[in-house]
N, C-alpha and C positions, 0 to 999 in steps of 0.2 A: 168639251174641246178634245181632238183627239189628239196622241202623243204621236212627236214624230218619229216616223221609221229612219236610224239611222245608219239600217245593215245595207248592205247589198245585194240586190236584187240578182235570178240567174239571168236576165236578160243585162243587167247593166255589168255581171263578170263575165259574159259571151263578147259585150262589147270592149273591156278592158282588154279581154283576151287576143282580140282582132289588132285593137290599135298598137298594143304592145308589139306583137310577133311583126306589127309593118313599121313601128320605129326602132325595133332591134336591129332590121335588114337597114333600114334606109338612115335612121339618124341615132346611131349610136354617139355618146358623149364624145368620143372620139376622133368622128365625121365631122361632128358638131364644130368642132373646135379648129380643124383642118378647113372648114367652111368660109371659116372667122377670118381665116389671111386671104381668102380673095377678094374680089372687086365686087363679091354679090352675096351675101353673107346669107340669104333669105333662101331655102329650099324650096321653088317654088313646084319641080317637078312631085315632093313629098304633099305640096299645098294641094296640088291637083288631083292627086289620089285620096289625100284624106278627105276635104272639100265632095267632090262631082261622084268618083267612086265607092267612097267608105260611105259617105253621106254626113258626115259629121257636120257638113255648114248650116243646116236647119234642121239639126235632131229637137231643139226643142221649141220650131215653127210648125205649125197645123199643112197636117196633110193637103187640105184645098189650098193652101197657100205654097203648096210645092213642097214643104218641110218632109220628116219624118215623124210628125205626130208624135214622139216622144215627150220629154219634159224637161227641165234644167237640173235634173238629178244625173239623165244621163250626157251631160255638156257638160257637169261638173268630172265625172269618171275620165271623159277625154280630157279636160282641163290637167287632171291630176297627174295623166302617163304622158303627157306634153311635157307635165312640168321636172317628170323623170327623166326625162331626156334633154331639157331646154330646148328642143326641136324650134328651129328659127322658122316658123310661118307663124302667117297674119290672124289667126285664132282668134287673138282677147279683140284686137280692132275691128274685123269682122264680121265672123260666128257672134260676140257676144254684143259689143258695142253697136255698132250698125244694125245690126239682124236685130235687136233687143230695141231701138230706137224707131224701127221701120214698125215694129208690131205696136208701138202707141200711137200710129198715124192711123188713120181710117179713108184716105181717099184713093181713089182706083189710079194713081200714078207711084202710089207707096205699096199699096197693094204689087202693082208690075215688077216694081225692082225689087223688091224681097223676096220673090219667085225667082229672079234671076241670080239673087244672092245665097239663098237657100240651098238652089239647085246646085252652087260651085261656077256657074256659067258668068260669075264677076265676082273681083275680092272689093271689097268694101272700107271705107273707116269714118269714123263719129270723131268731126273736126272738133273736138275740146281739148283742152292741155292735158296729159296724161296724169297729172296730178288731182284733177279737179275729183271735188268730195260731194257724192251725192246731195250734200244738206247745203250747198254752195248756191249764191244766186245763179238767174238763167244767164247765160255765157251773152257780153255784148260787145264784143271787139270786132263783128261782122255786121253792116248796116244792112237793109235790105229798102229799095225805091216801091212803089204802088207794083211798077213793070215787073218786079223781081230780079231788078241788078245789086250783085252783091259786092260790095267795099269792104276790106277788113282784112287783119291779120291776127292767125291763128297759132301762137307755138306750141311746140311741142307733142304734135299729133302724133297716136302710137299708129303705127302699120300704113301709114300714109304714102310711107315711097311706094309701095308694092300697088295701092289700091288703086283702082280703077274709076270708082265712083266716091266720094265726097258728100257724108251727111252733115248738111252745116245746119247749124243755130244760131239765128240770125233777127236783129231788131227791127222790123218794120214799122210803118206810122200806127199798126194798132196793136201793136208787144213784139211778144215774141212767134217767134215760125220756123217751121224746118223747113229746109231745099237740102236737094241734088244738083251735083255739079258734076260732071267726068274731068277727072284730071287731064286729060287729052284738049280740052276745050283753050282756047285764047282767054286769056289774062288768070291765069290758072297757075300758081309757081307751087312747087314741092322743094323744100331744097332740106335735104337729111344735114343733119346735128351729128354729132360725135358724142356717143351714147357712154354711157357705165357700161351697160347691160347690150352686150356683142351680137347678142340673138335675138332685140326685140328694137327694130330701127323705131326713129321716134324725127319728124322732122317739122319745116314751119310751113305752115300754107297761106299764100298771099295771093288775095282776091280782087283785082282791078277792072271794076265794072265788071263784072262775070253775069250773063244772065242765067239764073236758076230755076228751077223745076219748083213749083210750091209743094209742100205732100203735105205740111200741118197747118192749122190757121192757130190763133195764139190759145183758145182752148182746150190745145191738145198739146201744141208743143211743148212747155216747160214740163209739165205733168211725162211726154215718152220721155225726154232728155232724160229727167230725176230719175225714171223707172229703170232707162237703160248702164245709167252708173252705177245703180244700186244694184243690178244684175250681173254687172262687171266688178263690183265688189264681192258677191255671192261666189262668183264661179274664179276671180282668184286667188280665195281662200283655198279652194282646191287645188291650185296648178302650186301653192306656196306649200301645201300637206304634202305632194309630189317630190316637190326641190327637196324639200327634209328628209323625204325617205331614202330618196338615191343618197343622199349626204352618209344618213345614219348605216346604210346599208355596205357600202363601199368601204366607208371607216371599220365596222364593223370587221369585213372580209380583210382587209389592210390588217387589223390589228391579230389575227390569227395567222398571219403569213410574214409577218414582220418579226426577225429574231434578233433578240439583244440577250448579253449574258446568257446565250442556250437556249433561253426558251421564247415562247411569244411575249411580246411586247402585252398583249390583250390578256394576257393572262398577272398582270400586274394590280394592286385592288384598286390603285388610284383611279388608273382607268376604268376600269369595270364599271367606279362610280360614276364615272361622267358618264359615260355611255347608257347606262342605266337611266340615270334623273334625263338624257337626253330623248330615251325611248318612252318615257312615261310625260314629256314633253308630246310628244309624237301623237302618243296615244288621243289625249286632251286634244291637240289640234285635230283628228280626223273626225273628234265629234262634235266641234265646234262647225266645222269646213260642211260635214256630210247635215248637219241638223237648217244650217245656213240655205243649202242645196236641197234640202228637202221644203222647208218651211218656202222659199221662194216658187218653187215648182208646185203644191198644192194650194198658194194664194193665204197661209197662214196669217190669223192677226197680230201674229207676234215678227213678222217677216224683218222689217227694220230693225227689232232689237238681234234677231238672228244674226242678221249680215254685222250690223255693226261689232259683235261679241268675237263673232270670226275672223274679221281682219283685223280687229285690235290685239287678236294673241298669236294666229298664224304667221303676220308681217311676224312678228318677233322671233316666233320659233322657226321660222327659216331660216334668218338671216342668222342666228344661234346656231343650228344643225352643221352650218355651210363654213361658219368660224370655225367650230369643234372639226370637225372632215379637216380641214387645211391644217389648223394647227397637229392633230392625233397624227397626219400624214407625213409629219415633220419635215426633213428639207424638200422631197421632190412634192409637196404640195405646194411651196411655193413659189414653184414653177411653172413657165406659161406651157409645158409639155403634157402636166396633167390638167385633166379638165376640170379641176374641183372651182377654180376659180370662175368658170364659168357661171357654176351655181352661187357663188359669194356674189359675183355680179348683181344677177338675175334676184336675188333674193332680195339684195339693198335695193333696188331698182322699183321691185315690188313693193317694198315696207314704203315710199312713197307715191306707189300710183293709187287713183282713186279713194287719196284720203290716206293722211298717216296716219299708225296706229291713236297717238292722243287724240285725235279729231274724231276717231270712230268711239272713244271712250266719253269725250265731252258727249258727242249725240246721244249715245247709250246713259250716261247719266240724265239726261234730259227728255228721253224712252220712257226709264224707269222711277222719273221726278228724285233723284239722287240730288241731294241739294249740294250746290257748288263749294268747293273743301276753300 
C-alpha cells in the first residue's frame, strides 16, 4: 500500500495562488460581511468567475466530461481559500455535492448535465438535508410515479436558492433513483430558511407532481448519493482547515497590535499558550483534512476511515479557532462590524453538516471494529 501524499503539490500552490489573489479582490472578510445586509447575500458575479472562468466547477470531473481532469486534492485547496474567506457561492452544493452525484450516474442524460455543470454554464444542488451523514439510509421524503413525477418534501437543501437545476433522490416502485428537476419548472417551490451561517443559504424544496429527468435506476442511485456525501464530507474538512486559519491568523495579527499596559496583548504567556495548543490544533487538522483529500482522489482503501477521522476533529477545531479569534479579540469581536462572527457562524454550521462530529466517530469505530464503550 502506498502512503498518502499529504504536501502540496506546485500545481495545487499555482492554484491556491490564483483563487486567493481573486478572493482578496472580490470577497475579502469584509465585503463578505457588507454582503450579508442586503437582499442577496450569495456573490454570484464571484460564482461566475470562479465556476465558468477559473474552472473550479469540475476540477475534479474528467476532461471528456467537460471537467478539468484534475482530482479532489485540488477541490480540496479551493475548498480550503473559500473557506478563508467564507466567500458566499454555491461550491459545497454544486462543485462538490451535485457534480459528485452526477459522476455515480452512468446514463447519457447525467452524462449532458454534468458537462453543463462542470463547465460553470448551470449551478446545481443535491436535494438532501444538509445535515445528512453518509452512513444514513437512502433519502425517502421524495416519491417518484413509473412516468417520473416527483411528490415530496425536502428541507433543508444547502445552495438551492441560487441553483438552477435540482439533484433529487427519490423512491420509485423499484428503490431508489436520481432525477433532474430545474427549479424554474411548475410545481417546483425553493423557499430559503433563516440560516446560522450568513454565507451558505440553505432552503426547503417542495415537489408537486413535478415531472423529472431519470439519470440513475436503483443500482446506481444510493451507492452516487452515499459517494457524493462522503465527498462533501472529504472536501469540507478542508474549507473547516481554511475557517481555522483565517481565525488563528487574524487573532494572531490582532494580538501583536493590540496594547494594554505598554505592551502587546500577544506578548502576555497566557496567551501565547492558547495560541500555541491552538496552532498545534491546526497543524493536526491540515493532516487529517489533506490525507481525507488525498486518500478520496486516489480511490484509497482506507478512504472512509480517512473522511470520517477528518471531519470528526476539523468540525471541532474550527468551531474552537473561531471561539478563541472572538474571544482573544475581546470587545470588538463581539461585534457584528467585525467579521470574526462570520466564521463562528460558518464553523458551527459546518460541525453539523454531513454528519456531526460523534456520527463520523461512531462510523470510524465501526471502520476500525473499535468495540462500542
Amino acid at each position: 500500500m502506498t502512503s498518502a501524499n499529504l504536501l502540496y503539490t506546485d500545481v495545487e500552490d499555482d492554484l491556491r495562488a490564483s483563487v486567493r489573489s481573486l478572493l482578496g479582490d472580490r470577497s475579502d472578510p469584509n465585503d463578505v460581511l457588507a454582503k450579508c445586509e442586503s437582499d442577496q447575500p450569495y456573490n454570484l458575479e464571484l460564482w461566475h468567475t470562479l465556476s465558468a472562468e477559473l474552472g473550479v466547477a469540475g476540477l475534479h470531473v474528467p476532461e471528456k466530461l467537460g471537467g478539468q481532469g484534475a482530482s479532489l486534492r485540488e477541490t480540496a485547496v479551493v475548498a480550503e481559500e473559500l473557506g478563508r474567506s467564507v466567500a458566499p457561492v454555491p461550491f459545497l452544493g454544486s462543485t462538490v455535492l451535485a457534480t459528485s452525484a452526477l459522476l455515480g450516474c452512468s446514463s447519457e442524460t447525467a452524462t449532458a448535465l454534468l458537462e453543463r455543470l462542470a463547465t460553470g454554464a448551470i449551478t446545481g444542488a443535491l436535494a438532501v438535508p444538509l445535515s445528512t451523514h453518509s452512513g444514513a439510509p437512502f433519502p425517502d421524503s421524495v416519491r417518484a410515479t413509473a412516468d417520473g413525477t416527483l411528490t415530496g418534501r425536502v428541507g433543508a437543501v444547502a445552495d438551492a436558492v441560487v441553483a438552477e437545476t435540482l439533484i433529487i433522490p427519490a423512491i420509485g416502485d423499484s428503490g431508489p433513483e436520481l432525477y433532474s428537476v430545474d427549479t424554474s419548472a411548475d410545481g417546483v417551490g425553493v423557499s430559503p430558511l433563516r440560516a446560522l451561517d450568513l454565507t451558505r443559504g440553505i432552503a426547503d424544496v417542495e415537489l408537486a407532481g413535478v415531472r423529472g429527468t431519470r439519470l440513475a435506476e436503483p443500482e446506481l442511485a444510493d451507492g452516487a448519493v452515499r459517494e457524493a456525501l462522503r465527498t462533501g464530507a472529504a472536501v469540507l474538512a478542508s474549507e473547516q482547515l481554511g475557517l481555522a486559519q483565517w481565525c488563528l491568523d487574524e487573532t494572531v495579527r490582532y494580538v501583536r497590535e493590540r496594547h494594554q499596559f505598554g505592551r502587546p496583548i500577544g506578548s502576555f504567556q497566557a496567551l501565547k499558550h492558547r495560541l500555541a495548543d491552538l496552532w498545534l490544533e491546526l497543524v493536526s487538522a491540515r493532516a487529517a483534512a489533506r490525507h481525507a483529500a488525498d486518500t478520496m482522489a486516489t480511490g484509497g482503501a482506507d478512504a472512509a476511515i480517512s473522511v470520517a477521522t477528518a471531519q470528526s476533529y476539523c468540525a471541532e477545531v474550527a468551531v474552537h479557532a473561531a471561539e478563541e479569534c472572538i474571544q482573544l479579540h475581546g470587545g470588538i469581536g463581539m461585534t457584528w462590524e467585525h467579521p470574526a462572527h462570520l466564521f463562528l457562524k460558518r464553523a458551527k454550521s459546518d460541525q453539523l453538516a454531513l454528519g456531526r462530529p460523534g456520527q463520523h466517530r461512531a462510523a470510524l469505530a465501526e471502520l476500525v471494529d473499535l468495540p462500542p464503550s
